[in-house]
PDB file with SEQRES, HELIX, SHEET and CRYST1 records, atoms N, CA, C and O in Angstrom:
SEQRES   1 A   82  UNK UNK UNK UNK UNK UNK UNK UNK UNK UNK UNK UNK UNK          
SEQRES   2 A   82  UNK UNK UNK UNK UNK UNK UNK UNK UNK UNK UNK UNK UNK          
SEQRES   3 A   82  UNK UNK UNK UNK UNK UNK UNK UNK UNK UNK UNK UNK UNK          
SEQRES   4 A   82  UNK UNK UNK UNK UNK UNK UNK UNK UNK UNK UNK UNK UNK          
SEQRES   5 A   82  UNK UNK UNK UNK UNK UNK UNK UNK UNK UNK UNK UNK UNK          
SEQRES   6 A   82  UNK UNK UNK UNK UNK UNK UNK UNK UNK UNK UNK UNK UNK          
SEQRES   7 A   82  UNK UNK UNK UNK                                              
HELIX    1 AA1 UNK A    4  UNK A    8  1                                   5    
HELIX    2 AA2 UNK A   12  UNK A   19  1                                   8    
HELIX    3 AA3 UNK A   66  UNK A   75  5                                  10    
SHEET    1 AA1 4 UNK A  24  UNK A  31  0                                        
SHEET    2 AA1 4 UNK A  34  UNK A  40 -1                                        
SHEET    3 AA1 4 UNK A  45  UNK A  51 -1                                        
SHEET    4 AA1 4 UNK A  56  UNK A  63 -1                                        
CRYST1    1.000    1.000    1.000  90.00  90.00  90.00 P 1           1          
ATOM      1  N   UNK A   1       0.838  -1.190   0.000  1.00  0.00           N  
ATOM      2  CA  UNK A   1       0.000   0.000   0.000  1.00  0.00           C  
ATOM      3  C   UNK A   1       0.880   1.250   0.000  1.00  0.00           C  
ATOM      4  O   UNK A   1       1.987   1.298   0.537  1.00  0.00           O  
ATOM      5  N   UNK A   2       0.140   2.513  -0.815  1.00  0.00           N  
ATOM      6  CA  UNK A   2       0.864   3.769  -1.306  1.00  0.00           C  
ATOM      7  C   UNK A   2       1.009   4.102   0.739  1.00  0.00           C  
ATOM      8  O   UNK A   2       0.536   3.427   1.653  1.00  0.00           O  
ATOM      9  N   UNK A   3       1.661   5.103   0.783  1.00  0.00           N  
ATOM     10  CA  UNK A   3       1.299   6.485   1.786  1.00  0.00           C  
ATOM     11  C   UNK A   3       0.904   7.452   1.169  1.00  0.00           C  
ATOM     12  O   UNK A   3       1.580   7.722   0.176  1.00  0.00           O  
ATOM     13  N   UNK A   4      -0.081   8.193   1.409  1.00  0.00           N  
ATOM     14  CA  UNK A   4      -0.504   9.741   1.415  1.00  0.00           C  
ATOM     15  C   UNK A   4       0.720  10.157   0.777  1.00  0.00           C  
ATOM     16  O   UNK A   4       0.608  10.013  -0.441  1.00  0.00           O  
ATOM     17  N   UNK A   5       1.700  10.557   1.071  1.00  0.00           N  
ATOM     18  CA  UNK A   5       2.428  11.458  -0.051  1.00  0.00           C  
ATOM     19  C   UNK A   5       2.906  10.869  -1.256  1.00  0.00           C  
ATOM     20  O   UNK A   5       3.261  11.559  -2.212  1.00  0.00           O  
ATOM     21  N   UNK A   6       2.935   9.467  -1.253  1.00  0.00           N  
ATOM     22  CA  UNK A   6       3.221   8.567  -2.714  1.00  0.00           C  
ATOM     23  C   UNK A   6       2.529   8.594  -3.558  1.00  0.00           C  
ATOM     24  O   UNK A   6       2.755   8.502  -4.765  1.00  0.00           O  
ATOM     25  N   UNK A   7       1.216   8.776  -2.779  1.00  0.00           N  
ATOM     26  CA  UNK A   7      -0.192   8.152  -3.705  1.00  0.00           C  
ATOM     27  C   UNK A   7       0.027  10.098  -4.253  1.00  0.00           C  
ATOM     28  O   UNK A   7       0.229  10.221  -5.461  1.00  0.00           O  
ATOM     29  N   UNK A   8      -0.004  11.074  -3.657  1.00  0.00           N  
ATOM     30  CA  UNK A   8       0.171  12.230  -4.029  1.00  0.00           C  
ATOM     31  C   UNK A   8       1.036  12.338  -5.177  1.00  0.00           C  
ATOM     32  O   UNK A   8       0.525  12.882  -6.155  1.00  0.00           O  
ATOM     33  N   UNK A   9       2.253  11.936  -5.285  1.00  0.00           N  
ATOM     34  CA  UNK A   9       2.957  11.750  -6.704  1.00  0.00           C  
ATOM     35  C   UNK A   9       2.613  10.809  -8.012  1.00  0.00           C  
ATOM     36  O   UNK A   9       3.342  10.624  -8.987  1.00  0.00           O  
ATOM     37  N   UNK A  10       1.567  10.374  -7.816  1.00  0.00           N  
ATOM     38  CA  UNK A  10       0.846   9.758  -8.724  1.00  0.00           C  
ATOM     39  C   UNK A  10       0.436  10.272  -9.898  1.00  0.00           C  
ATOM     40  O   UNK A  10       0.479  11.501  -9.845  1.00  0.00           O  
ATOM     41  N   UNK A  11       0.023   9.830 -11.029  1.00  0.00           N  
ATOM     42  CA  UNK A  11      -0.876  10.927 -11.987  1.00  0.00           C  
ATOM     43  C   UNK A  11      -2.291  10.485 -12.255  1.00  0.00           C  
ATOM     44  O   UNK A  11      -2.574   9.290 -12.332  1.00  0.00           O  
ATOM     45  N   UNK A  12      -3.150  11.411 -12.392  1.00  0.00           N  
ATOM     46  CA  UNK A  12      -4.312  11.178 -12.095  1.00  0.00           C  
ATOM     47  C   UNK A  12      -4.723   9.893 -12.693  1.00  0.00           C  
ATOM     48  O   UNK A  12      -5.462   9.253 -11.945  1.00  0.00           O  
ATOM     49  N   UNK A  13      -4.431   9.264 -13.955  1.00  0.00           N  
ATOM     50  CA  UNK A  13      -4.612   8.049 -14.190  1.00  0.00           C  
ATOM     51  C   UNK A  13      -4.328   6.801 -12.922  1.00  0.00           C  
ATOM     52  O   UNK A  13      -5.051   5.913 -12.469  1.00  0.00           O  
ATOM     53  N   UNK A  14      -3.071   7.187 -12.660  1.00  0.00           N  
ATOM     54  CA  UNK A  14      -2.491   6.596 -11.757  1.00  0.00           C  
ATOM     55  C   UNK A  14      -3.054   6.168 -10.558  1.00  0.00           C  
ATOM     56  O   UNK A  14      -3.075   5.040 -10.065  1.00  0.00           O  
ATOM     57  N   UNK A  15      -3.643   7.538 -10.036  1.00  0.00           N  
ATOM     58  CA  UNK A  15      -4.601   7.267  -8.972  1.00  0.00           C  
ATOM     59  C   UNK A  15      -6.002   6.758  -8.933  1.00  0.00           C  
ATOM     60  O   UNK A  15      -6.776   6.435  -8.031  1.00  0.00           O  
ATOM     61  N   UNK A  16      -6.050   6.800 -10.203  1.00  0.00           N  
ATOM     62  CA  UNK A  16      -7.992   6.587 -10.600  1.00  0.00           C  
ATOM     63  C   UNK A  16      -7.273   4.430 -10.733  1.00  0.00           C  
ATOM     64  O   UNK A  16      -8.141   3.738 -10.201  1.00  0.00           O  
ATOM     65  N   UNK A  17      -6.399   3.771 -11.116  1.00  0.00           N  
ATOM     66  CA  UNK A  17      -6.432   2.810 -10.703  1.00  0.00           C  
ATOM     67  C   UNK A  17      -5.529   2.227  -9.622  1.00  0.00           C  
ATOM     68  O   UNK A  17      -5.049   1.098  -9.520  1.00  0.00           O  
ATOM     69  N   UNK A  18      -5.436   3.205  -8.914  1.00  0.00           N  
ATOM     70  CA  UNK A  18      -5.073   2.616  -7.575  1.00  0.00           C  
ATOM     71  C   UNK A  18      -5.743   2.535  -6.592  1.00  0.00           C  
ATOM     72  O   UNK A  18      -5.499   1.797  -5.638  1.00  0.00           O  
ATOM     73  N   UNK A  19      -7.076   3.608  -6.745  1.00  0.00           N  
ATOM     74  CA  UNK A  19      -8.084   3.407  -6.030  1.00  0.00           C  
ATOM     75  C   UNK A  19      -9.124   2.154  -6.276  1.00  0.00           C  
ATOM     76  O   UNK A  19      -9.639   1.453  -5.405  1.00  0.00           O  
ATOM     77  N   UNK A  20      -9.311   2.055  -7.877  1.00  0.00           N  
ATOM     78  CA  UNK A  20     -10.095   0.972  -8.130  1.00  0.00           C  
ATOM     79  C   UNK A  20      -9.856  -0.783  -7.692  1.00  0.00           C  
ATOM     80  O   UNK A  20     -10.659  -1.717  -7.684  1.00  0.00           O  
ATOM     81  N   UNK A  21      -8.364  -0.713  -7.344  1.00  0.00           N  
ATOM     82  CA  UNK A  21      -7.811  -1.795  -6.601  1.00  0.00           C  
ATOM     83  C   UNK A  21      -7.504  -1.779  -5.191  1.00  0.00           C  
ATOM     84  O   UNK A  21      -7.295  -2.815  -4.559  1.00  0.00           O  
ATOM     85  N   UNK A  22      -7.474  -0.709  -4.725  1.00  0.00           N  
ATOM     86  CA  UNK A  22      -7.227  -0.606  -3.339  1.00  0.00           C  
ATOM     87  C   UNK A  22      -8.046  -0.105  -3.107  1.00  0.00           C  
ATOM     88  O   UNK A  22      -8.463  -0.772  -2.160  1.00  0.00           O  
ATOM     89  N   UNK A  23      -8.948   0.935  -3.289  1.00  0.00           N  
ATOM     90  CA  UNK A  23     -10.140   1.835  -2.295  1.00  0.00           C  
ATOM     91  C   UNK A  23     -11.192   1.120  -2.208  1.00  0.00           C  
ATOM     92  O   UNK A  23     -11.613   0.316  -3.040  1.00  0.00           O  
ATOM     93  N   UNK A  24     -11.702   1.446  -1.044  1.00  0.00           N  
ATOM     94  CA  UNK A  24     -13.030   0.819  -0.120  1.00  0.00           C  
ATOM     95  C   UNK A  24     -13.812   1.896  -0.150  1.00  0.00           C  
ATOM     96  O   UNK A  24     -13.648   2.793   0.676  1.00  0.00           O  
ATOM     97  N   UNK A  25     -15.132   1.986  -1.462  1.00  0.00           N  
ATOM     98  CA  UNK A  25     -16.164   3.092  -1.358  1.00  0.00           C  
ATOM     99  C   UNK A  25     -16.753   2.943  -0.195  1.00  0.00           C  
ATOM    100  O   UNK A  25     -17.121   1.964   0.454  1.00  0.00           O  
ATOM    101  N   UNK A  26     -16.789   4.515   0.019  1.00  0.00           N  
ATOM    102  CA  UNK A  26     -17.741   4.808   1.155  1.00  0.00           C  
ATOM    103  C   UNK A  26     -19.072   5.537   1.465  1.00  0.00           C  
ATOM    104  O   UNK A  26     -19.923   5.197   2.288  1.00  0.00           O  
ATOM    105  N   UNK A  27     -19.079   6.643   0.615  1.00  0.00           N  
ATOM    106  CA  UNK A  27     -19.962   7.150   0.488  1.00  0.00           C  
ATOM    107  C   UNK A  27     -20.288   8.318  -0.807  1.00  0.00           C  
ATOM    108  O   UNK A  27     -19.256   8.394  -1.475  1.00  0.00           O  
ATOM    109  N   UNK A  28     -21.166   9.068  -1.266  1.00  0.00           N  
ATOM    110  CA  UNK A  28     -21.067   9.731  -1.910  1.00  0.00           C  
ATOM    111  C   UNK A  28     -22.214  11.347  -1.370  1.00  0.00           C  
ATOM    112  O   UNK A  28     -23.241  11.343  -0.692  1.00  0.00           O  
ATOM    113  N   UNK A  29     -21.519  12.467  -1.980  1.00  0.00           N  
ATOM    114  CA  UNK A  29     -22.575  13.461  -1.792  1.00  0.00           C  
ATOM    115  C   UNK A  29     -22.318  14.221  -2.991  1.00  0.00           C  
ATOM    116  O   UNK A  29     -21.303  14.080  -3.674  1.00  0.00           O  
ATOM    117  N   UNK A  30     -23.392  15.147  -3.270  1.00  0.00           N  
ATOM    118  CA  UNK A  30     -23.363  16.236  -4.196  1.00  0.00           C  
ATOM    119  C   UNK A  30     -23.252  17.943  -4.060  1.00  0.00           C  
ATOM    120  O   UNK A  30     -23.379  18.678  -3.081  1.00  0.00           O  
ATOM    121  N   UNK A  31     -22.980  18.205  -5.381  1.00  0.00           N  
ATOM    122  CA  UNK A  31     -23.038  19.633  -5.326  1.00  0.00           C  
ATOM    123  C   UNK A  31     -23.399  20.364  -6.070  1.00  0.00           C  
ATOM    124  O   UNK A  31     -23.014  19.811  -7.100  1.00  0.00           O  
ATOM    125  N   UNK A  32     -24.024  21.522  -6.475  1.00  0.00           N  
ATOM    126  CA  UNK A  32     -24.296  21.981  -7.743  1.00  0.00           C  
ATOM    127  C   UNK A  32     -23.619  21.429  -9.287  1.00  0.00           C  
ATOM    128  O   UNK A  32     -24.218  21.471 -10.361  1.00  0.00           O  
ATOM    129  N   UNK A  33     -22.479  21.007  -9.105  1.00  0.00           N  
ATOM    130  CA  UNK A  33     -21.380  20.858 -10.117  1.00  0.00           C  
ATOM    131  C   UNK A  33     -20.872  19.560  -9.812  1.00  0.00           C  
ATOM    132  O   UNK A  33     -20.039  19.140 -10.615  1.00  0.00           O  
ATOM    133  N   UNK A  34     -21.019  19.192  -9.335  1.00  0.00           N  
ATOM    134  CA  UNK A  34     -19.452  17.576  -8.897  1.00  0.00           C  
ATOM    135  C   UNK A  34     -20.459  16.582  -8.280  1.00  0.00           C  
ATOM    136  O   UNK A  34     -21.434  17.079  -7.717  1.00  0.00           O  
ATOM    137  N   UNK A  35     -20.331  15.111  -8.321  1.00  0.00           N  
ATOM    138  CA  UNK A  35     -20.871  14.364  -7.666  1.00  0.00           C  
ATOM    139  C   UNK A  35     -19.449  13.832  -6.816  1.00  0.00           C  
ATOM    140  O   UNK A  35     -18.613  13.384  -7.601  1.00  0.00           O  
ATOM    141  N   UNK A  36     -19.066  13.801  -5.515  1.00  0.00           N  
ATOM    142  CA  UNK A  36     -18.205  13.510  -4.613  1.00  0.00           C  
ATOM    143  C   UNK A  36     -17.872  12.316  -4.455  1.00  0.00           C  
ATOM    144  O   UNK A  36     -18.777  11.805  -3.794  1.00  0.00           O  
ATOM    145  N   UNK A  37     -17.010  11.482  -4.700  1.00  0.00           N  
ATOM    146  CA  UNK A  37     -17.217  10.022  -3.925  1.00  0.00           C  
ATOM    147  C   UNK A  37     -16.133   9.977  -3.075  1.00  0.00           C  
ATOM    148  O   UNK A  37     -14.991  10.375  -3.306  1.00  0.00           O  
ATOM    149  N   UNK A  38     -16.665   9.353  -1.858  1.00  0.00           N  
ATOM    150  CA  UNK A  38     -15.653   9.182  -1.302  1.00  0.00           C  
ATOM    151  C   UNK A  38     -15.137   7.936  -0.993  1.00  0.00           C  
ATOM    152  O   UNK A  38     -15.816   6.928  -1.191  1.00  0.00           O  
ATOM    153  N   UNK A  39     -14.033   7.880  -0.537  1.00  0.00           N  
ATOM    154  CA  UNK A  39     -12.967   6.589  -0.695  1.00  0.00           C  
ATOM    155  C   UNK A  39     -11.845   6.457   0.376  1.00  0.00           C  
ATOM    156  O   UNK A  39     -11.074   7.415   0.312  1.00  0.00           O  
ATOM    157  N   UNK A  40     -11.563   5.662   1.227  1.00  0.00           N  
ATOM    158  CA  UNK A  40     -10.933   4.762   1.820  1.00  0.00           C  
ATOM    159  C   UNK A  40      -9.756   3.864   1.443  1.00  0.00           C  
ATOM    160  O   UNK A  40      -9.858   2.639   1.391  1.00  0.00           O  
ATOM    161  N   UNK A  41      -8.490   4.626   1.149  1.00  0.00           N  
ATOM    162  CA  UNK A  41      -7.093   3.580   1.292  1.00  0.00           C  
ATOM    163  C   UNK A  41      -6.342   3.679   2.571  1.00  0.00           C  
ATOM    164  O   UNK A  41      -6.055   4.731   3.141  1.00  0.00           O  
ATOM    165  N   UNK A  42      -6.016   2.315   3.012  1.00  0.00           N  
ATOM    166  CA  UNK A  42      -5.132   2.692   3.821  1.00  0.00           C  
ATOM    167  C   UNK A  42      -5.526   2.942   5.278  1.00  0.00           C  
ATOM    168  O   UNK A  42      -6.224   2.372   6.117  1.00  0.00           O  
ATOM    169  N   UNK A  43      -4.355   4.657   5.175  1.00  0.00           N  
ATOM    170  CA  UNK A  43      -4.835   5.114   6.471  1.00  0.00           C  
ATOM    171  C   UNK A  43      -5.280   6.847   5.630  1.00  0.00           C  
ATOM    172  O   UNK A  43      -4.662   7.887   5.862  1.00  0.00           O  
ATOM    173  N   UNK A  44      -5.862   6.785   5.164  1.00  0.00           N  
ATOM    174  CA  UNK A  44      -6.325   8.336   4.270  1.00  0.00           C  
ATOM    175  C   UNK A  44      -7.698   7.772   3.604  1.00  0.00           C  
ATOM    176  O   UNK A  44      -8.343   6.725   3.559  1.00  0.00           O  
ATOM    177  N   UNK A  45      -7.757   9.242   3.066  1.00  0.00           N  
ATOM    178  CA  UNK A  45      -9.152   9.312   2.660  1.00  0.00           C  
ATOM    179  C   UNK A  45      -9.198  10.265   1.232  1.00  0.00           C  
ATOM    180  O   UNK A  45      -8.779  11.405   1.033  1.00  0.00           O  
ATOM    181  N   UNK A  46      -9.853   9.348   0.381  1.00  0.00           N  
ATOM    182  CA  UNK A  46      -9.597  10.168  -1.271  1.00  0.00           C  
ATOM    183  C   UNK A  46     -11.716  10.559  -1.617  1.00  0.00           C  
ATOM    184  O   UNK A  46     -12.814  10.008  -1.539  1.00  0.00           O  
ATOM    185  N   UNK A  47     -11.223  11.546  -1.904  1.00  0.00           N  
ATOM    186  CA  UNK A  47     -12.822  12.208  -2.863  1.00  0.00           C  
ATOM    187  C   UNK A  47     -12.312  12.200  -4.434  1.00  0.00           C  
ATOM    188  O   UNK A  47     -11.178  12.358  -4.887  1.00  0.00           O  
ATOM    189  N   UNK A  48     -13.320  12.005  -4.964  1.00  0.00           N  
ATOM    190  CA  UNK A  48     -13.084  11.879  -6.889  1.00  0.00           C  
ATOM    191  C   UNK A  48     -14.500  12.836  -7.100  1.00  0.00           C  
ATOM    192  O   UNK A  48     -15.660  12.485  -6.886  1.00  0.00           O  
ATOM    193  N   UNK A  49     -14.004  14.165  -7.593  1.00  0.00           N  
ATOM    194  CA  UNK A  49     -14.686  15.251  -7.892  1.00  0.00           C  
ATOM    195  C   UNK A  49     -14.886  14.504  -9.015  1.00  0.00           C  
ATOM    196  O   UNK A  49     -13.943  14.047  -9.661  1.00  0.00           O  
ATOM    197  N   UNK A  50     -16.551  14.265  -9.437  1.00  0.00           N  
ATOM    198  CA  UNK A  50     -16.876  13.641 -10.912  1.00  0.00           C  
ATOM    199  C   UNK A  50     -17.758  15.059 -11.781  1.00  0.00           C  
ATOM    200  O   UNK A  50     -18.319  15.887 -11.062  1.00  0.00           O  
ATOM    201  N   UNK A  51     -17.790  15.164 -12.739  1.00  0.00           N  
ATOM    202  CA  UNK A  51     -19.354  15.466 -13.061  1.00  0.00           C  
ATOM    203  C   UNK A  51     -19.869  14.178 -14.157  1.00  0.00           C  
ATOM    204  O   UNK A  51     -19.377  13.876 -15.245  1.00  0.00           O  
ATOM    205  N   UNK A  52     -20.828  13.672 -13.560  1.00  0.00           N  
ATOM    206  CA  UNK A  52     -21.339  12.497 -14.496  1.00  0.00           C  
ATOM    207  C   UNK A  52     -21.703  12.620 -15.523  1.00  0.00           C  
ATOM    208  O   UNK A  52     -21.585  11.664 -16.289  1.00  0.00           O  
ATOM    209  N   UNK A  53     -22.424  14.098 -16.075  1.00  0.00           N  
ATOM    210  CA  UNK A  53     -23.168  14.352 -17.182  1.00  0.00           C  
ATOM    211  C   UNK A  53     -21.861  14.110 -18.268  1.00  0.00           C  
ATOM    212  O   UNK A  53     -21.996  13.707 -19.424  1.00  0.00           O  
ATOM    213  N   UNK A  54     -20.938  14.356 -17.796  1.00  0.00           N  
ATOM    214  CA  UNK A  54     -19.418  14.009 -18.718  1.00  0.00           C  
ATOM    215  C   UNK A  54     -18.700  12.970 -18.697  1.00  0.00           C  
ATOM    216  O   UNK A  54     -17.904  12.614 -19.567  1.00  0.00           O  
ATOM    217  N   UNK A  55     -18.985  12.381 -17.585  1.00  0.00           N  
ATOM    218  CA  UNK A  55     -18.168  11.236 -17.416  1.00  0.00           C  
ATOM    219  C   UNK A  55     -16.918  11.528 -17.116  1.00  0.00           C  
ATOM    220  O   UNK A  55     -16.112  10.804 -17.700  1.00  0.00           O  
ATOM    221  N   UNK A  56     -16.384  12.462 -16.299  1.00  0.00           N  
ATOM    222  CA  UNK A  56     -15.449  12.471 -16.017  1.00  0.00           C  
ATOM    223  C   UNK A  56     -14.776  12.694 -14.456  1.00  0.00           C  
ATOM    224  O   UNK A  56     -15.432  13.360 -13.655  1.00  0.00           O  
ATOM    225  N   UNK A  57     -13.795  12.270 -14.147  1.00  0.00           N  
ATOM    226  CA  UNK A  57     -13.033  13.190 -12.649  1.00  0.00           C  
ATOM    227  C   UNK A  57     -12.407  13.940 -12.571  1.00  0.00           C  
ATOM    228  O   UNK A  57     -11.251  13.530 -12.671  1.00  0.00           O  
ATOM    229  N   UNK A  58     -12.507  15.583 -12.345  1.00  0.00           N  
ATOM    230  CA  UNK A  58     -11.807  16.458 -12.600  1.00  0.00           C  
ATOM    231  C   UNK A  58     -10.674  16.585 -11.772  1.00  0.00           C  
ATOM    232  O   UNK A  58      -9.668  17.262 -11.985  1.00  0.00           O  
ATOM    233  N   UNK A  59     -10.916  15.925 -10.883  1.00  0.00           N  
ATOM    234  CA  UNK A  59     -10.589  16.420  -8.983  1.00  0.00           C  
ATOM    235  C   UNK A  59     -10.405  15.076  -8.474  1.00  0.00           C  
ATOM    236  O   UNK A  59     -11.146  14.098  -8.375  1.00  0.00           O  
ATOM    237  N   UNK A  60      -9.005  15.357  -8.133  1.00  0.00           N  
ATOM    238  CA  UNK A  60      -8.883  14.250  -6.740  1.00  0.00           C  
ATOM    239  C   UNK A  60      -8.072  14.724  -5.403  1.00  0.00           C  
ATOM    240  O   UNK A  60      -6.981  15.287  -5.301  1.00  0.00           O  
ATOM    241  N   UNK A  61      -8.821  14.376  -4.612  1.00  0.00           N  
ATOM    242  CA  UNK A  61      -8.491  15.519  -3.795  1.00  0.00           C  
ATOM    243  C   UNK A  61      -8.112  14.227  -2.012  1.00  0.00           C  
ATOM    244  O   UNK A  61      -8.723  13.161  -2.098  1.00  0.00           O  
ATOM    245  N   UNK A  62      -7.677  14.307  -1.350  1.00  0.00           N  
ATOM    246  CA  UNK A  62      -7.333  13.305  -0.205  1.00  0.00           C  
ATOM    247  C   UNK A  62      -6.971  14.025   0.847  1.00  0.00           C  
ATOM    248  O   UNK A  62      -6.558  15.164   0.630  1.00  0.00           O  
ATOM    249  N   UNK A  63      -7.040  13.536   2.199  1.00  0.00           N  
ATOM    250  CA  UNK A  63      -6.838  13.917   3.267  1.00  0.00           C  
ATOM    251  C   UNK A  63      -6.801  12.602   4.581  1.00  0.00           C  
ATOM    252  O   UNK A  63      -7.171  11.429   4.595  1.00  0.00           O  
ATOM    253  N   UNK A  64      -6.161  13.507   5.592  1.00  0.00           N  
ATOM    254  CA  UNK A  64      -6.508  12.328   6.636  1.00  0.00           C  
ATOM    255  C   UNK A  64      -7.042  12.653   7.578  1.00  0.00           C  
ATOM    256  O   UNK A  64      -6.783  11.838   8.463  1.00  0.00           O  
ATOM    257  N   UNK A  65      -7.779  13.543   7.977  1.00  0.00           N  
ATOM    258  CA  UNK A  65      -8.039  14.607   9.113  1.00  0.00           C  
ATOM    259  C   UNK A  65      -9.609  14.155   9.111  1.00  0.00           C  
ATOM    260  O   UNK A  65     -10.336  14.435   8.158  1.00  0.00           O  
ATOM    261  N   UNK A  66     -10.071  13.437  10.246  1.00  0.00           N  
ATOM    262  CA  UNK A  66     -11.255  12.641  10.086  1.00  0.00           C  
ATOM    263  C   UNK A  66     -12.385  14.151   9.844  1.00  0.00           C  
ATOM    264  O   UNK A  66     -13.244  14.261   8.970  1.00  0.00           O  
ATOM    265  N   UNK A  67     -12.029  15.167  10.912  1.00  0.00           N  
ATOM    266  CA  UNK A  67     -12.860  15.994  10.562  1.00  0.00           C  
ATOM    267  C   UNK A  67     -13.113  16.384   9.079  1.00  0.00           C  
ATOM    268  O   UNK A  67     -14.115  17.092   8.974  1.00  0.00           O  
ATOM    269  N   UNK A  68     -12.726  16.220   8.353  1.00  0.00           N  
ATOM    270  CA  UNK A  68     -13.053  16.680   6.959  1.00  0.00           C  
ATOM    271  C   UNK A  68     -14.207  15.494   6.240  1.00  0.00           C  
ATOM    272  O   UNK A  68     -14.625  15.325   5.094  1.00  0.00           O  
ATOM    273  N   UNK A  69     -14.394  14.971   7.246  1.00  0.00           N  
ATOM    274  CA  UNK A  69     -15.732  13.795   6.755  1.00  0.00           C  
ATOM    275  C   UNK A  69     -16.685  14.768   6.978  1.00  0.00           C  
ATOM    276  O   UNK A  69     -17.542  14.536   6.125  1.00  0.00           O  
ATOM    277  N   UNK A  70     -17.088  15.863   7.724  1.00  0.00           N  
ATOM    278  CA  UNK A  70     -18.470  16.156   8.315  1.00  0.00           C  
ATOM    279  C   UNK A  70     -19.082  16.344   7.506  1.00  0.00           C  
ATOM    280  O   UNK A  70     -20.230  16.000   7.789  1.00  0.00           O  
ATOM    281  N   UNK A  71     -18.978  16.878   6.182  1.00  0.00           N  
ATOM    282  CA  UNK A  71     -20.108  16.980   4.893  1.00  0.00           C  
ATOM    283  C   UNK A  71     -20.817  15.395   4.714  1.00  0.00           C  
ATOM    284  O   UNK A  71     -21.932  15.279   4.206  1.00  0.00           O  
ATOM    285  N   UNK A  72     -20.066  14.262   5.173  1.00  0.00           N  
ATOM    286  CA  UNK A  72     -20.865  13.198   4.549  1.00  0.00           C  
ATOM    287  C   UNK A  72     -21.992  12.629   6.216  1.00  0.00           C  
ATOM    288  O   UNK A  72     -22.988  11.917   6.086  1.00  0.00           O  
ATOM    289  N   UNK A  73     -21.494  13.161   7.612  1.00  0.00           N  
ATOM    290  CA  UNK A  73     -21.896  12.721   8.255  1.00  0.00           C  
ATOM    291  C   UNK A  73     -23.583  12.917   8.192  1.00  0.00           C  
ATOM    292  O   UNK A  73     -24.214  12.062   8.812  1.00  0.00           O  
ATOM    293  N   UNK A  74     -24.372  13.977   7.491  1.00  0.00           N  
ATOM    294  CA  UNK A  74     -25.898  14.296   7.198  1.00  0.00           C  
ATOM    295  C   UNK A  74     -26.541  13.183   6.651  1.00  0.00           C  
ATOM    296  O   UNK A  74     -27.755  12.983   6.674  1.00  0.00           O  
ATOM    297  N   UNK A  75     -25.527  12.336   6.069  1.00  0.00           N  
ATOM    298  CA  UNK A  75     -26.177  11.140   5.251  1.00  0.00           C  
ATOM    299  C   UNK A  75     -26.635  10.053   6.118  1.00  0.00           C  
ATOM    300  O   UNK A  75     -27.625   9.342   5.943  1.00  0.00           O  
ATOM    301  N   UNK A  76     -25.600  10.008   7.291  1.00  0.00           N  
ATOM    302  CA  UNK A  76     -25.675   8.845   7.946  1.00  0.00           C  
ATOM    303  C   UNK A  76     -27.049   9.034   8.488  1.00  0.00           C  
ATOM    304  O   UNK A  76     -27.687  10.040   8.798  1.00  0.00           O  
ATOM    305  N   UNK A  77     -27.392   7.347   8.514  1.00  0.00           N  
ATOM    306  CA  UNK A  77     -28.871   7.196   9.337  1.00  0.00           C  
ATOM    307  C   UNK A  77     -29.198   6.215  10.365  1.00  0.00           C  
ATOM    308  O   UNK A  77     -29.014   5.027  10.101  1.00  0.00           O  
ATOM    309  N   UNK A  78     -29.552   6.477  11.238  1.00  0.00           N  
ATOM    310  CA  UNK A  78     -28.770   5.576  12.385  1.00  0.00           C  
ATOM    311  C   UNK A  78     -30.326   5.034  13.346  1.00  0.00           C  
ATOM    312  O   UNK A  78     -30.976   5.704  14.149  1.00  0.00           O  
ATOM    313  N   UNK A  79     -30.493   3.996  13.010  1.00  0.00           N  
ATOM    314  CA  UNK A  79     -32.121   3.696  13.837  1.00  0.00           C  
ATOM    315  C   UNK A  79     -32.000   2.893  14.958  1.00  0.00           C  
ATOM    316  O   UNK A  79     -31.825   1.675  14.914  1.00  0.00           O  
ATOM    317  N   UNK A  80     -32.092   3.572  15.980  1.00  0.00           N  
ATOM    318  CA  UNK A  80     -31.705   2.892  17.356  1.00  0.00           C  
ATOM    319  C   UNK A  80     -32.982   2.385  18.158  1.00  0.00           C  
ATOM    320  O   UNK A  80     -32.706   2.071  19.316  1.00  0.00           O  
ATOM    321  N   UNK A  81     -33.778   2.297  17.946  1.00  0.00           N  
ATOM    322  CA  UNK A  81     -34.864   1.842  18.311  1.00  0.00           C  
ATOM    323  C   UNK A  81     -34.980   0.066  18.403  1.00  0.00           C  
ATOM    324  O   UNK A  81     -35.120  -0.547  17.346  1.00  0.00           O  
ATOM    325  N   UNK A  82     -34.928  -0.500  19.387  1.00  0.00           N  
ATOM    326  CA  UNK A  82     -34.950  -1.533  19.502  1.00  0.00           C  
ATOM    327  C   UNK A  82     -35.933  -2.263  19.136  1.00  0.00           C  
ATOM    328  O   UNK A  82     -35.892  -3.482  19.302  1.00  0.00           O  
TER     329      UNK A  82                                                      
END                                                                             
């Protein structure tokens, strides 16, 4: 497995199949412009800025700072009701 700054020297090809073999989807959100996905290598965390109407990923963007999840935490749904 890459580290965060390896996987950073990558080229975007590069990274679009290193995720497809190593990343663990996790979730996705939207935005006016980009559909977000997010992704799981490792010990980091990769988003693939898409716009679908094109088929493409403009954006890849990673971090490890759990706080930078909170945009996806609205999704979660959590039914505790026994």
């Amino acid at each position: 497995m890459l580290s965060l700054k390896d996987f950073n020297h990558l080229t975007h090809l590069e990274k679009m199949v290193y995720l497809k073999k190593w990343g663990t989807y996790l979730a996705v959100r939207r935005t006016n412009v980009f559909e977000i996905k997010l992704y799981y290598v490792h010990d980091f965390f990769v988003e693939l800025y898409c716009r679908p109407q094109y088929s493409t990923c403009d954006y890849i963007g990673n971090f490890q700072n759990i706080s930078m999840l909170e945009p996806y935490l609205n999704k979660i749904k959590l039914d505790i009701n026994y």
